[in-house]
PyMOL CGO cylinders between C-alpha atoms (Angstrom):
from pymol import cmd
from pymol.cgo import CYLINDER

trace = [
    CYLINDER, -0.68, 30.57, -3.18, 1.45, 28.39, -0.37, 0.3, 1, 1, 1, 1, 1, 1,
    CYLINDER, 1.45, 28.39, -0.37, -1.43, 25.68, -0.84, 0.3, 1, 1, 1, 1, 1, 1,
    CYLINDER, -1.43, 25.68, -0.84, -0.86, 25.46, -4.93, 0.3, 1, 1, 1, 1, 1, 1,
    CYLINDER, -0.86, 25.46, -4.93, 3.23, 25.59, -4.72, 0.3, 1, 1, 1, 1, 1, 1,
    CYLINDER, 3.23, 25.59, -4.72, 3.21, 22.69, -2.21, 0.3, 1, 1, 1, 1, 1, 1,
    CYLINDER, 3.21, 22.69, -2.21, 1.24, 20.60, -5.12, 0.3, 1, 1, 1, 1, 1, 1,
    CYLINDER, 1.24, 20.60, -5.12, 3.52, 21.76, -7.41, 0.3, 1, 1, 1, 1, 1, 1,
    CYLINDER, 3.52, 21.76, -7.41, 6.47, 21.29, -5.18, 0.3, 1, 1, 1, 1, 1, 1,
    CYLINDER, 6.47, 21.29, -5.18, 4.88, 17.53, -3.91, 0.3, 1, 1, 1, 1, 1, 1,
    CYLINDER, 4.88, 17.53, -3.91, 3.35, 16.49, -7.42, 0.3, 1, 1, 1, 1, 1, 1,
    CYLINDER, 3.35, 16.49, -7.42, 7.55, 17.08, -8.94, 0.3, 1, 1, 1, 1, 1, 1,
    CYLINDER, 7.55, 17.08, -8.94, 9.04, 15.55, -5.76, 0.3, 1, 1, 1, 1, 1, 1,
    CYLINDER, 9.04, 15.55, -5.76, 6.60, 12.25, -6.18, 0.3, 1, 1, 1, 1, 1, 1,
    CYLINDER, 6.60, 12.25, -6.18, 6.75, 11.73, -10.01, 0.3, 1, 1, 1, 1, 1, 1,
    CYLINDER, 6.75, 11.73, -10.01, 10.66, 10.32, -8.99, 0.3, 1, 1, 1, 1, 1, 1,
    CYLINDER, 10.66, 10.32, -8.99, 9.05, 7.29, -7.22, 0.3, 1, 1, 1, 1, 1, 1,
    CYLINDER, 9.05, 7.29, -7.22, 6.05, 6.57, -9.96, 0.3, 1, 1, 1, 1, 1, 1,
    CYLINDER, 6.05, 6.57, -9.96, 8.60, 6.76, -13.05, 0.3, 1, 1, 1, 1, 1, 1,
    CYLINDER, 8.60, 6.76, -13.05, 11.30, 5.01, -11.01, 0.3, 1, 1, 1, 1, 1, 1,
    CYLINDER, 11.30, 5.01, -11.01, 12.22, 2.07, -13.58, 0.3, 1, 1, 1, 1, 1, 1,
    CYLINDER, 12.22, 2.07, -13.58, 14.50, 0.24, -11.21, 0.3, 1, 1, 1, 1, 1, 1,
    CYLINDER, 14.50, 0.24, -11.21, 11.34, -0.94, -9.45, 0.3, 1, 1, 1, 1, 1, 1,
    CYLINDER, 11.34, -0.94, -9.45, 8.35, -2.83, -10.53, 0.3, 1, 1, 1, 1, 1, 1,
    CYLINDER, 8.35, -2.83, -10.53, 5.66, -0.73, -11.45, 0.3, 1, 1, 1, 1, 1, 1,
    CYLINDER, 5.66, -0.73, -11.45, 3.83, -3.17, -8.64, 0.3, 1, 1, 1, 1, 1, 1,
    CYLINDER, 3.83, -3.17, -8.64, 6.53, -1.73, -5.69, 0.3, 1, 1, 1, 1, 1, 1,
    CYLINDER, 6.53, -1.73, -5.69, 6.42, 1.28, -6.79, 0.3, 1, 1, 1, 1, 1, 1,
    CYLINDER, 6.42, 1.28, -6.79, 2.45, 1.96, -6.05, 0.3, 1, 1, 1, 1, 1, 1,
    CYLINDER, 2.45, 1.96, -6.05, 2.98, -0.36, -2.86, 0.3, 1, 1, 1, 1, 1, 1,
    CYLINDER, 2.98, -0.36, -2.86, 5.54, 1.74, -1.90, 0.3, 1, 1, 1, 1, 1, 1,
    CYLINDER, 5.54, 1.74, -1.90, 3.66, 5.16, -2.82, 0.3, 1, 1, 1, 1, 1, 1,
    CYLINDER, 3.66, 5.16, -2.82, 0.51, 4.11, -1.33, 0.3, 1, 1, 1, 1, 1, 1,
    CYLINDER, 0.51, 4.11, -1.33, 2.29, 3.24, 1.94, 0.3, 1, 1, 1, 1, 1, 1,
    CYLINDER, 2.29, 3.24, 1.94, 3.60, 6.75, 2.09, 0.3, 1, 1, 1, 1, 1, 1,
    CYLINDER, 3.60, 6.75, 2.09, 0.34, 8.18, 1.20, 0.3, 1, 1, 1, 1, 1, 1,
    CYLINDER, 0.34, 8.18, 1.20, -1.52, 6.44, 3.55, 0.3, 1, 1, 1, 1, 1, 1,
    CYLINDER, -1.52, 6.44, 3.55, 1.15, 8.01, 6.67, 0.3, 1, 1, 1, 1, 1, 1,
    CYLINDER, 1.15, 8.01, 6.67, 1.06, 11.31, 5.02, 0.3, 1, 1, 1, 1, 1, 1,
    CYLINDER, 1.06, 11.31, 5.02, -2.91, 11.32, 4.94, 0.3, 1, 1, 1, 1, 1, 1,
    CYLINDER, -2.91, 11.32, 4.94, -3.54, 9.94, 8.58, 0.3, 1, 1, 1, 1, 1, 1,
    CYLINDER, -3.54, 9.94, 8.58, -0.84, 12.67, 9.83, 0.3, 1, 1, 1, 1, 1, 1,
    CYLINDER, -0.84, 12.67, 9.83, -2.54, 15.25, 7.51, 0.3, 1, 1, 1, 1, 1, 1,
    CYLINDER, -2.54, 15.25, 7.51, -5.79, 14.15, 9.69, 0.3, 1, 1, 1, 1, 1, 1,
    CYLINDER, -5.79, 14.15, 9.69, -4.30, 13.91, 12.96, 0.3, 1, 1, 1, 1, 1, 1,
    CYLINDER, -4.30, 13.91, 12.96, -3.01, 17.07, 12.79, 0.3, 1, 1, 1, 1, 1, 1,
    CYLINDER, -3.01, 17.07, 12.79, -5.97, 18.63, 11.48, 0.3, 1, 1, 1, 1, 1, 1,
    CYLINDER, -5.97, 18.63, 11.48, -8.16, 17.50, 14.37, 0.3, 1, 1, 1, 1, 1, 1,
    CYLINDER, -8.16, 17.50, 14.37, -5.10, 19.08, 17.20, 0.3, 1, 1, 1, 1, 1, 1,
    CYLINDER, -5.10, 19.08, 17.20, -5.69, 21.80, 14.88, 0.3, 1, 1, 1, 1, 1, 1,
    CYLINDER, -5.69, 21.80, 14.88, -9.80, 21.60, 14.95, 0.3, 1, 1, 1, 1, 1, 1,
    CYLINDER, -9.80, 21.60, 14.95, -9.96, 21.71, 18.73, 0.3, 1, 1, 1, 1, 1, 1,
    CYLINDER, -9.96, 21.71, 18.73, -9.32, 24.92, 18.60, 0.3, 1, 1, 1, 1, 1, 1,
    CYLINDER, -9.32, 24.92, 18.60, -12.08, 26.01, 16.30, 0.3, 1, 1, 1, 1, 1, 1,
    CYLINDER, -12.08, 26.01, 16.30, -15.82, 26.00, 16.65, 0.3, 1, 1, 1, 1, 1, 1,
    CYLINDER, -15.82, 26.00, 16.65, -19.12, 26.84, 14.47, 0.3, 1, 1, 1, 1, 1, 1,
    CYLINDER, -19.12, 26.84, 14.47, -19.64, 30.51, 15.43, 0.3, 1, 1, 1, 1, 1, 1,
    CYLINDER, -19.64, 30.51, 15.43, -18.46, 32.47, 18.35, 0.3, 1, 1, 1, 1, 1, 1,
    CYLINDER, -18.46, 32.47, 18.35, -16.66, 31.21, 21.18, 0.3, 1, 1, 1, 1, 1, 1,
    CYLINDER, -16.66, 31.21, 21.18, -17.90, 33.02, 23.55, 0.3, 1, 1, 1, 1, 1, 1,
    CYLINDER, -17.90, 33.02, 23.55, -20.97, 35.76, 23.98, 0.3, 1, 1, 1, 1, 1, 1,
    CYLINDER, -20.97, 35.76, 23.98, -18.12, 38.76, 24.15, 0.3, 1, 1, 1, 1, 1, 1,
    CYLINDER, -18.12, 38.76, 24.15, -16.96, 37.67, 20.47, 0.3, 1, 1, 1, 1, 1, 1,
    CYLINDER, -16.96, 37.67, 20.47, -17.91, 37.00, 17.12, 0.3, 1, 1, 1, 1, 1, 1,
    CYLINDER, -17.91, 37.00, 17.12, -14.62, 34.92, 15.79, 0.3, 1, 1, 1, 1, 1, 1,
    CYLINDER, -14.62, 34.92, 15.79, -14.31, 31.13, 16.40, 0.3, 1, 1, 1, 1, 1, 1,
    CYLINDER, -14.31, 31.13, 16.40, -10.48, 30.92, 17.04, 0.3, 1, 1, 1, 1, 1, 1,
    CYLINDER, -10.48, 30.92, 17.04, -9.26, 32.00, 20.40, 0.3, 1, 1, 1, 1, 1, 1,
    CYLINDER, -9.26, 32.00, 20.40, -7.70, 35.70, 20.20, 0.3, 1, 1, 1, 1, 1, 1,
    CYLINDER, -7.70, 35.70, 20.20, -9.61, 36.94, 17.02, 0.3, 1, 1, 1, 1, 1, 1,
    CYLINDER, -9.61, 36.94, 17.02, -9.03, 36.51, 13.11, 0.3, 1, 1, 1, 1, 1, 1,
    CYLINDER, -9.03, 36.51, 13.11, -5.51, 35.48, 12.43, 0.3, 1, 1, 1, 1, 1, 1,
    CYLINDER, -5.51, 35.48, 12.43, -3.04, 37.49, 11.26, 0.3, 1, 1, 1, 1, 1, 1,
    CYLINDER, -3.04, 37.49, 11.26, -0.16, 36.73, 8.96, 0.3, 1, 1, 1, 1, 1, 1,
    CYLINDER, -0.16, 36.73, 8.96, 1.81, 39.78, 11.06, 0.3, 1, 1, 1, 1, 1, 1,
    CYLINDER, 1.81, 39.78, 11.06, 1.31, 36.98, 14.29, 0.3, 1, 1, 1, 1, 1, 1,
    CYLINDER, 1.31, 36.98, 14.29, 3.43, 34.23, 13.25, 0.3, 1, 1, 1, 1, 1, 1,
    CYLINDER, 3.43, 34.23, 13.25, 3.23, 32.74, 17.00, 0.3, 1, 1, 1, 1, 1, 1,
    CYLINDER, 3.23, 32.74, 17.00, -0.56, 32.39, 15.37, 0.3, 1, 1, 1, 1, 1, 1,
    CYLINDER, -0.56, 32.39, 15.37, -0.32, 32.07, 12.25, 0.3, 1, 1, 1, 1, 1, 1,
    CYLINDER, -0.32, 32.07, 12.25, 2.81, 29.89, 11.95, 0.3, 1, 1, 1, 1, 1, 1,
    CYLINDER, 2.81, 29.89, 11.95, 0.18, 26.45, 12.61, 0.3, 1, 1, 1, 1, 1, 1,
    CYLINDER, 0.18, 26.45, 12.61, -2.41, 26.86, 10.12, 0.3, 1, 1, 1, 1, 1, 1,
    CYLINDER, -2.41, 26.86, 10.12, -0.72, 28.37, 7.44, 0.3, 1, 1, 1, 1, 1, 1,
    CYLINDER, -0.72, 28.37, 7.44, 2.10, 25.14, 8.12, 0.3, 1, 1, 1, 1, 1, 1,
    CYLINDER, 2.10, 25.14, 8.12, -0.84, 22.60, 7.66, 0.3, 1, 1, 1, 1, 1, 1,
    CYLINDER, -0.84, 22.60, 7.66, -2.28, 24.02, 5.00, 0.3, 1, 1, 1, 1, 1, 1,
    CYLINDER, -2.28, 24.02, 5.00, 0.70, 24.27, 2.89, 0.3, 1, 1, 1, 1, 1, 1,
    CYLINDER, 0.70, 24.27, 2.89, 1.09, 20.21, 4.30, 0.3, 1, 1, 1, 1, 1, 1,
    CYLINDER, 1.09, 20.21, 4.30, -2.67, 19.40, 3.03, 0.3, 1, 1, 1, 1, 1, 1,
    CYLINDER, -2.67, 19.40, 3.03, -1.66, 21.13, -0.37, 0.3, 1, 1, 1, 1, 1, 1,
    CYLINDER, -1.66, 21.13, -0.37, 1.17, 18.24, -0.41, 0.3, 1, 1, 1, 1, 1, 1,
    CYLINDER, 1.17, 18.24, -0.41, -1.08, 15.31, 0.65, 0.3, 1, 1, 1, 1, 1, 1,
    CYLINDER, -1.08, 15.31, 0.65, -3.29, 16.34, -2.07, 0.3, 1, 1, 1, 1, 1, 1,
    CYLINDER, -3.29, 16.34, -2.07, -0.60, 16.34, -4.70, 0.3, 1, 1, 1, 1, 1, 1,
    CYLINDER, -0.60, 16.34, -4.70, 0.53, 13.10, -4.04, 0.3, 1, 1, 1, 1, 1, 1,
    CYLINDER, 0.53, 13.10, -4.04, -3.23, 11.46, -3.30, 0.3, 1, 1, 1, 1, 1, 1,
    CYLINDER, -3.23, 11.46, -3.30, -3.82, 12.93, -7.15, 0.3, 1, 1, 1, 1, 1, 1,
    CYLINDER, -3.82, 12.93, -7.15, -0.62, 12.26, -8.68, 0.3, 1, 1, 1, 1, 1, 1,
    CYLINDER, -0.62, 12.26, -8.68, -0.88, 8.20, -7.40, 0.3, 1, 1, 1, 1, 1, 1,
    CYLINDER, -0.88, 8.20, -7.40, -4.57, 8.29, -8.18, 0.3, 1, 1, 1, 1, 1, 1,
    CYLINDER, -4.57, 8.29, -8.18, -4.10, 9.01, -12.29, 0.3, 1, 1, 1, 1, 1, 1,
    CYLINDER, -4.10, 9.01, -12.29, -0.77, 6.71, -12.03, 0.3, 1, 1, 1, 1, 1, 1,
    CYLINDER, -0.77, 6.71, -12.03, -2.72, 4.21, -10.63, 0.3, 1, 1, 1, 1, 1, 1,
    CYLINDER, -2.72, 4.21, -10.63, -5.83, 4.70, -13.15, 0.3, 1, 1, 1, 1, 1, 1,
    CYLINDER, -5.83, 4.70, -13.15, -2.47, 4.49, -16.01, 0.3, 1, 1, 1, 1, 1, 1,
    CYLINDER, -2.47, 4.49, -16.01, -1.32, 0.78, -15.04, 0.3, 1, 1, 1, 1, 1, 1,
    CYLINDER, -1.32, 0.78, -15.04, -5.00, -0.05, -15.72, 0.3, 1, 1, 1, 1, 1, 1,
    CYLINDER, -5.00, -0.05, -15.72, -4.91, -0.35, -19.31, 0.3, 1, 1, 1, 1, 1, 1,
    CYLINDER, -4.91, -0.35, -19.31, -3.25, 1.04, -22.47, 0.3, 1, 1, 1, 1, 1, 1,
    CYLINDER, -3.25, 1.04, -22.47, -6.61, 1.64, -24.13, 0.3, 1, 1, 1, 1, 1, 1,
    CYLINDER, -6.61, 1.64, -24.13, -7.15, 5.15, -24.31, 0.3, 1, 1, 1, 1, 1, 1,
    CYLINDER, -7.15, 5.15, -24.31, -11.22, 5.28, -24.53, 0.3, 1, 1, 1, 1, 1, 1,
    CYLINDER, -11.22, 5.28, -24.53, -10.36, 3.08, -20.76, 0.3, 1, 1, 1, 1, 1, 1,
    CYLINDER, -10.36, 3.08, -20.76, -8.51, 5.65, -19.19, 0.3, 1, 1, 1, 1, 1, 1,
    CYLINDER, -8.51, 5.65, -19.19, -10.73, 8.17, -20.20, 0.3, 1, 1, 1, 1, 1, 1,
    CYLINDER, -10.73, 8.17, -20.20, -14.16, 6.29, -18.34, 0.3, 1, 1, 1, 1, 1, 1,
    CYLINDER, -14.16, 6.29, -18.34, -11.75, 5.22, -15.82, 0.3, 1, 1, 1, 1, 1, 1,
    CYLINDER, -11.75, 5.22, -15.82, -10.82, 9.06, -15.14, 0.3, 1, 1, 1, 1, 1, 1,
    CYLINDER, -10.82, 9.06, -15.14, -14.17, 10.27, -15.42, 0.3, 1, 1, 1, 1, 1, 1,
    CYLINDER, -14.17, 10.27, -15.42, -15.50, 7.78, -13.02, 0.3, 1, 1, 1, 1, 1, 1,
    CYLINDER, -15.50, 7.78, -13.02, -12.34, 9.28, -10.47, 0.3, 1, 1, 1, 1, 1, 1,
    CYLINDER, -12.34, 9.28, -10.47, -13.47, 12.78, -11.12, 0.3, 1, 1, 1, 1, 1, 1,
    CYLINDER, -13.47, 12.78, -11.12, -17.27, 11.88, -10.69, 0.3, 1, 1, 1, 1, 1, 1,
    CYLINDER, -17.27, 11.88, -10.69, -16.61, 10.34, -7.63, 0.3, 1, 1, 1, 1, 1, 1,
    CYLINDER, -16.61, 10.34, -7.63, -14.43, 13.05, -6.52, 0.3, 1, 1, 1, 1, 1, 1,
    CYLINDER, -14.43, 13.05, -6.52, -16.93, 15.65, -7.36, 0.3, 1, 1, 1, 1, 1, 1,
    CYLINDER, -16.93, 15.65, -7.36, -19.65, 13.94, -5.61, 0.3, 1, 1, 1, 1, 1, 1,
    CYLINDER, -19.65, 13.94, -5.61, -17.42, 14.24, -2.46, 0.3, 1, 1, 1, 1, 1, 1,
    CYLINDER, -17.42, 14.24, -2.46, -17.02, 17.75, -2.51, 0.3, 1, 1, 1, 1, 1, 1,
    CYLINDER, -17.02, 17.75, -2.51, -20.97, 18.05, -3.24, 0.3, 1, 1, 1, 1, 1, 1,
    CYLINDER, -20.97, 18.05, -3.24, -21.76, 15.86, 0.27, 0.3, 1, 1, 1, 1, 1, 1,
    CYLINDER, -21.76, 15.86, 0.27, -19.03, 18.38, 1.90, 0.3, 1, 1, 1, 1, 1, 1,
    CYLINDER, -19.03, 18.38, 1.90, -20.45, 21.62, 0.86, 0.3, 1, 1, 1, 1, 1, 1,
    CYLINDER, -20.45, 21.62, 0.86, -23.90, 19.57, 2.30, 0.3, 1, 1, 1, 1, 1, 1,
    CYLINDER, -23.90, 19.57, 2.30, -22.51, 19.13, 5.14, 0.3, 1, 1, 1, 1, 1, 1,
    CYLINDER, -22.51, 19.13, 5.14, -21.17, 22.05, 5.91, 0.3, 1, 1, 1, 1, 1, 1,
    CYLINDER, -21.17, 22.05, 5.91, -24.58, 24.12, 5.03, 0.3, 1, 1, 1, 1, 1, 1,
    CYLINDER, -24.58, 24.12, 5.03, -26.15, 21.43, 7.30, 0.3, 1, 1, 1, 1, 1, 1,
    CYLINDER, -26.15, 21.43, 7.30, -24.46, 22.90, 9.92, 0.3, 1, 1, 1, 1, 1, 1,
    CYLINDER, -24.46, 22.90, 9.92, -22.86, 19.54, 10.68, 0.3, 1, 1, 1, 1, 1, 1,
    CYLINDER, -22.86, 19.54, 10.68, -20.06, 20.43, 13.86, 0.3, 1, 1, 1, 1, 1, 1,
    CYLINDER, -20.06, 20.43, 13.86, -16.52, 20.83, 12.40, 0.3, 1, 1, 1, 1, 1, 1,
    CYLINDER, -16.52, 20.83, 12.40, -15.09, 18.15, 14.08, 0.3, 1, 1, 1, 1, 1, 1,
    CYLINDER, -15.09, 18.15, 14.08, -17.10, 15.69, 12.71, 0.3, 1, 1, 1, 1, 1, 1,
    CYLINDER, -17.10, 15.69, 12.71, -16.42, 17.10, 9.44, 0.3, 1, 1, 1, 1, 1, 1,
    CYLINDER, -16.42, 17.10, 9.44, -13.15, 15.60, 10.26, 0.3, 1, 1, 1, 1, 1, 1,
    CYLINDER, -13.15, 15.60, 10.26, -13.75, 12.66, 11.55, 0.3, 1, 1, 1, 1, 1, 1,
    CYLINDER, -13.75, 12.66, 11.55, -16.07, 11.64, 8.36, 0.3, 1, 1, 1, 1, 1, 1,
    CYLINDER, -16.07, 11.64, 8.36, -12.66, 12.62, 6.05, 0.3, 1, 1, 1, 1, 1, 1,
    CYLINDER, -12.66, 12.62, 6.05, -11.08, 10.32, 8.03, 0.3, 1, 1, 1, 1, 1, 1,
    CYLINDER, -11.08, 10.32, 8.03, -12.85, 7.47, 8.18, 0.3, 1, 1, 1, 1, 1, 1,
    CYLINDER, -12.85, 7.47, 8.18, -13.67, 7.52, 4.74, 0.3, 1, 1, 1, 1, 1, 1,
    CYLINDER, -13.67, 7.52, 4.74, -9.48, 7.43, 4.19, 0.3, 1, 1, 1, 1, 1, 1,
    CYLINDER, -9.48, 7.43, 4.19, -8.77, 4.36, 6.93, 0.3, 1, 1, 1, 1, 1, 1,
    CYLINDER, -8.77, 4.36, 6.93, -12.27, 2.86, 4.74, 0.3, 1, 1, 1, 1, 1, 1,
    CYLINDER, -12.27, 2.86, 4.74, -10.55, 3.09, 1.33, 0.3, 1, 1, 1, 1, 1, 1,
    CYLINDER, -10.55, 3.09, 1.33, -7.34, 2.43, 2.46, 0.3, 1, 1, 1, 1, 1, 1,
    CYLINDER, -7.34, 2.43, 2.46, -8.05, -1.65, 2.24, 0.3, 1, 1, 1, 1, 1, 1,
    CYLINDER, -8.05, -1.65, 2.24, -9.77, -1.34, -1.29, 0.3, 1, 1, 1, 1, 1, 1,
    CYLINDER, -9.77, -1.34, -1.29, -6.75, 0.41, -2.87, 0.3, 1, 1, 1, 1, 1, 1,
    CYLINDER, -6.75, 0.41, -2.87, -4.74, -1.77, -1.45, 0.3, 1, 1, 1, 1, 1, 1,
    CYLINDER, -4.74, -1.77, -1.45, -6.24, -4.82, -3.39, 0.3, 1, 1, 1, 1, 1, 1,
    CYLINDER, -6.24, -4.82, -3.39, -5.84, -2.61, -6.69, 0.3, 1, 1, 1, 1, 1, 1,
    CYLINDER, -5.84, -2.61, -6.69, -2.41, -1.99, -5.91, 0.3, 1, 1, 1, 1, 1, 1,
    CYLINDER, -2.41, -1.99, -5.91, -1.66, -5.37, -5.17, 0.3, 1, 1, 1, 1, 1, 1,
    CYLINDER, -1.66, -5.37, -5.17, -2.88, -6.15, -8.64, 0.3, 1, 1, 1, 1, 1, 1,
    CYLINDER, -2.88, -6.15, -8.64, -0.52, -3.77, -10.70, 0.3, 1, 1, 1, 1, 1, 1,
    CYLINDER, -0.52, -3.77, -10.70, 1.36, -5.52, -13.45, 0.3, 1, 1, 1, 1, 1, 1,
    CYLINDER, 1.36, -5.52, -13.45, 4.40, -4.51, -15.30, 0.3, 1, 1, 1, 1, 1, 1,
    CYLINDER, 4.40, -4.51, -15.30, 2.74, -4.19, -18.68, 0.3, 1, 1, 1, 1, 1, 1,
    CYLINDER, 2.74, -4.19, -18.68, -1.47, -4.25, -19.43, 0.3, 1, 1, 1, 1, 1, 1,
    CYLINDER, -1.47, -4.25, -19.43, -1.50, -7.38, -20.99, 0.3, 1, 1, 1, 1, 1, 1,
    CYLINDER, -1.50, -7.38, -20.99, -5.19, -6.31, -22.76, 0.3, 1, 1, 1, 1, 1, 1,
    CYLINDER, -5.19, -6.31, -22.76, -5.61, -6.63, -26.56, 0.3, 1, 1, 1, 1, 1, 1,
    CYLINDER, -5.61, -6.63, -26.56, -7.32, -3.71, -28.26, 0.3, 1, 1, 1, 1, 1, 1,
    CYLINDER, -7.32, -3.71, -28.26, -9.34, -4.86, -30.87, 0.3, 1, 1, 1, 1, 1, 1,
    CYLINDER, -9.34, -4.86, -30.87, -11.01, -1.26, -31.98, 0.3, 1, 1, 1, 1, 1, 1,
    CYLINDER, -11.01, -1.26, -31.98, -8.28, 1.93, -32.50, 0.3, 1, 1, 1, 1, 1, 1,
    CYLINDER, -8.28, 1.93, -32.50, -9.11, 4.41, -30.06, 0.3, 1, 1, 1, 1, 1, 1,
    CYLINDER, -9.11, 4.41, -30.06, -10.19, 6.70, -31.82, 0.3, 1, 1, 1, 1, 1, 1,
    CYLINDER, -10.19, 6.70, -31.82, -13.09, 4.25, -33.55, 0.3, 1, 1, 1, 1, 1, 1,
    CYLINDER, -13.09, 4.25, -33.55, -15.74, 7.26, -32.10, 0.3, 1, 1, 1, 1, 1, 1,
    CYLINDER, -15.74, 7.26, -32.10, -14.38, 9.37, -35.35, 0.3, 1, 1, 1, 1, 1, 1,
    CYLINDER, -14.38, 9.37, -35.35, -16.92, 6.78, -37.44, 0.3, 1, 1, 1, 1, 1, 1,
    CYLINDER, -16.92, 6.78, -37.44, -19.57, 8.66, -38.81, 0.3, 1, 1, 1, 1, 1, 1,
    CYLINDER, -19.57, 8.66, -38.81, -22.92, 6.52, -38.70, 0.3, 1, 1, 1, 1, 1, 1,
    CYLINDER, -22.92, 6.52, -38.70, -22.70, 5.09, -41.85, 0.3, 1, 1, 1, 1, 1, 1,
    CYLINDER, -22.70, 5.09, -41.85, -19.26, 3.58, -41.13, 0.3, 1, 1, 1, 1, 1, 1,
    CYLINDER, -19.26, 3.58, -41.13, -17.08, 5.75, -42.85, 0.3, 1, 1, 1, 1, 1, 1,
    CYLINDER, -17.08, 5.75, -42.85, -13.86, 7.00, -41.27, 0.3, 1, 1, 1, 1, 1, 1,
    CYLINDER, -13.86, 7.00, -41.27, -14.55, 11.06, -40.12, 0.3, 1, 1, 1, 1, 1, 1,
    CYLINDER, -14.55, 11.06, -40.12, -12.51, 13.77, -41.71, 0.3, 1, 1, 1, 1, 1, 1,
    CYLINDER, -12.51, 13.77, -41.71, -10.50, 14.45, -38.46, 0.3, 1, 1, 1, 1, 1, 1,
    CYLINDER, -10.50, 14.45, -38.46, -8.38, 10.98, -38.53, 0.3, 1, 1, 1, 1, 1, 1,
]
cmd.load_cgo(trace, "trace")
């Protein structure tokens, strides 16, 4: 629940910047990808203080958790405070790593049937990630370089969306030369019954 309210909380707080008309729509995803890309690396560097303290399986012979003292607790906040603090953090980072993905995928183009390729690449991609995670993880690969892969794969994209960024202009300058909705033609050329 604290995870999904900071995206809700963080998704709100960052629309200000992306709609912010006072700024080019080219400063504003400079601006929003500089903040993302401090906010990620912290996200990281905090989860690997955080990751030292974990391991795969029991720490020791006399115990089967993998945190020092046992399970955590929510009644322990001297314990609990830490995780539960980054994870409501990562459920921020995420928000705003979404929210400027689709707003970047938006200053692409104005066509429609675009977007929609353009999104379903993102969310392809993105699923393909969590597929090599769960791999991972079943592989038995050690936690912390579970981490470590996240993060280079961040400080590795970093450049590349850069370069998009750079690219943003204030209006898609494309011309459409099919309406978007040109997949209602039934094979024989007629318009469909849903237009």
């Amino acid at each position: 629940m604290l995870y999904w309210a900071a995206q809700m909380a963080a998704a709100y707080a960052i629309s200000f910047l992306h709609d912010r008309e006072s700024l080019s729509r080219k400063h504003r995803g400079l601006l929003s990808l500089g903040l993302m890309a401090i906010l990620c690396n912290a996200m990281w560097a905090l989860t690997m203080v955080m990751q030292l303290r974990y391991t795969r399986g029991a720490i020791d012979e006399n115990s089967s958790n993998d945190y020092p003292g046992g399970l955590i607790d929510l009644t322990e906040p001297g314990r609990a405070a830490g995780p539960i603090l980054l994870y409501i953090y990562m459920g921020a980072v995420d928000a705003h790593v979404q929210s400027f993905a689709y707003w970047l995928i938006g200053t692409m183009t104005n066509d429609s049937q675009m977007l929609a390729r353009y999104a379903g690449f993102y969310k392809g991609i993105q699923s393909l990630g969590a597929t090599i995670a769960w791999q991972l993880d079943a592989q038995n690969v050690s936690l912390m370089g579970q981490v470590i892969v996240n993060w280079v794969l961040l400080v590795f994209a970093l450049p590349f969306t850069y370069y998009l960024t750079s690219r943003i202009k204030d209006h898609a300058d494309e011309s459409i030369e099919q309406p978007a909705d040109d997949w209602l033609m039934r094979a024989d050329g007629s318009k469909s019954d849903y237009i």
